[in-house]
C-alpha positions as CSV (number, residue, x, y, z in Angstrom):
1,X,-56.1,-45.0,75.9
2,X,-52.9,-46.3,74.8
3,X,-50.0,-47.9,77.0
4,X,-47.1,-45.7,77.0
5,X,-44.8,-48.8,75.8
6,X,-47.2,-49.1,72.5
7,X,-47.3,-45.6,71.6
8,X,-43.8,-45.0,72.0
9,X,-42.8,-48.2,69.9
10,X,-45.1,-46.8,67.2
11,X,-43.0,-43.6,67.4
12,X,-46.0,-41.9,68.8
13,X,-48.5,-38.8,67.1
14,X,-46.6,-38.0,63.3
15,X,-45.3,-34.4,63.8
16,X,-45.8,-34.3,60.1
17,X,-49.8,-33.5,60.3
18,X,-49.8,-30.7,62.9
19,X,-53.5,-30.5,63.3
20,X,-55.2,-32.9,60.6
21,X,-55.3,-37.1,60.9
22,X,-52.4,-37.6,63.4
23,X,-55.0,-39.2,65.5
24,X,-56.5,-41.6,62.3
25,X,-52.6,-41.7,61.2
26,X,-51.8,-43.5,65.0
27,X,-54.6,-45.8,64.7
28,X,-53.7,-46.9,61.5
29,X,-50.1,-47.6,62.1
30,X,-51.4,-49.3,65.3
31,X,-53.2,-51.8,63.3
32,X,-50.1,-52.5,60.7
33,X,-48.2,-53.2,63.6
34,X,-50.8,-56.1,64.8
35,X,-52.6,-53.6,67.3
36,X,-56.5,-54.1,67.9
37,X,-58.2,-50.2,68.5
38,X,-61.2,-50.8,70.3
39,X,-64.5,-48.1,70.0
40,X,-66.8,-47.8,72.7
41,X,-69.9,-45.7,72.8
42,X,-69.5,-44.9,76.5
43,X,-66.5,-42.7,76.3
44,X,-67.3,-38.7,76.2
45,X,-64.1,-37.1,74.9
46,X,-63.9,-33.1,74.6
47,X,-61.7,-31.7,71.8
48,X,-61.0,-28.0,71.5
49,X,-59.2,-28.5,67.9
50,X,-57.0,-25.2,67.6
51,X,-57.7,-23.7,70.7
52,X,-54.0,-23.1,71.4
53,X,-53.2,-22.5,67.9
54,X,-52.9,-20.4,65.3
55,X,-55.0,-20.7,61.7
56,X,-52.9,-23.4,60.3
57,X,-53.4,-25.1,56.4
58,X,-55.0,-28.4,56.7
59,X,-54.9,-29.2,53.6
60,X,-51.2,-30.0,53.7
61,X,-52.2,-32.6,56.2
62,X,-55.0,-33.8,54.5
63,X,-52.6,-34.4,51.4
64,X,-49.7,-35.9,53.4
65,X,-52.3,-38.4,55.3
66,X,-54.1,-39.3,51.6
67,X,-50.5,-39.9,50.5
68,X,-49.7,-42.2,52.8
69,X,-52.9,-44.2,53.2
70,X,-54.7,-43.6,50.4
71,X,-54.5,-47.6,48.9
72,X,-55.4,-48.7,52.4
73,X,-58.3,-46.0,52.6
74,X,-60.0,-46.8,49.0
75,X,-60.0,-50.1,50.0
76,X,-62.7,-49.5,52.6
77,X,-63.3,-49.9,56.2
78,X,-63.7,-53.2,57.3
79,X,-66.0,-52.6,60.4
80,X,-68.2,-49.9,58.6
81,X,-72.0,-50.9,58.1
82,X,-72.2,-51.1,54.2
83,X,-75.7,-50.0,55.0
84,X,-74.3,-46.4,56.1
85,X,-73.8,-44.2,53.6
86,X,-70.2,-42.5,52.7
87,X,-71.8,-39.6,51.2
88,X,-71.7,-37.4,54.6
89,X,-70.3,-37.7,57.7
90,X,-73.8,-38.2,59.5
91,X,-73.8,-41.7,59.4
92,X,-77.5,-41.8,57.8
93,X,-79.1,-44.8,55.7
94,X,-77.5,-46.3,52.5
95,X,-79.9,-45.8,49.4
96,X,-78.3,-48.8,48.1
97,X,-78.7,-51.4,51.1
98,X,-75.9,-54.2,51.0
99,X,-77.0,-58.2,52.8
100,X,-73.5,-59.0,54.7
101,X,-73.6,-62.4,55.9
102,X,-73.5,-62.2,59.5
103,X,-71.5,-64.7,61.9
104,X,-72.5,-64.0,64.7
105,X,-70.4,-61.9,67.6
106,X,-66.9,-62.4,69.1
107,X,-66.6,-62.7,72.6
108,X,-62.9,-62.5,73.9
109,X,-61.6,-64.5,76.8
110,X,-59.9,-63.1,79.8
111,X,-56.8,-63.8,78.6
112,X,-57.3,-61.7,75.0
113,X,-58.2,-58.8,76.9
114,X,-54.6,-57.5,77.1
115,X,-52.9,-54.7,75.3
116,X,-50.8,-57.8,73.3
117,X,-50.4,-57.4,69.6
118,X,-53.0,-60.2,67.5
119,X,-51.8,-63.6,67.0
């Protein structure tokens, strides 16, 4: 969920990737812009990709989104568990383990918990 305010400042969904990314594209430009996006494993969402559609080339979006992101991409994801692997999309065991040192968690404070850029 997303304040209408935010997503229209961030020019909302890019009508350049019709099917592909425009979600991951959103997030991203969220976060440039001093958004937090927030996961939670509690939310069931239903996605009926195409239903309305007709066969489209994802590819093209697949490019244009690479072509936009890709320095930001290769760089990694910050919050992904190095001891995942990125060989699939299943999010099974690294072979390779990597030790993080861990700092213990963040809690925020009532007055964090807003839809306000970071500081």
């Amino acid at each position: 969920m997303v304040p209408k305010k935010v997503f229209f400042s961030l020019k909302g969904l890019d009508e350049n990737l019709r099917v592909e990314c425009n979600d991951v594209d959103f997030c991203l430009r969220a976060i440039e812009d001093g958004y937090w996006v927030v996961w939670t494993p509690f939310s069931v969402l239903y996605h009926k990709e195409l239903t309305t559609r007709k066969a489209i080339n994802f590819l093209e979006d697949v490019n244009y989104f690479w072509n936009r992101w890709r320095s930001r991409l290769e760089k990694g994801d910050p919050y992904y568990n190095p001891n995942l692997t990125l060989a699939s999309d299943e999010f099974s065991l690294n072979l390779k383990p990597i030790l993080v040192e861990h700092h213990g968690p963040y809690l925020l404070s009532d007055s964090e918990m807003t839809y306000s850029k970071k500081t």
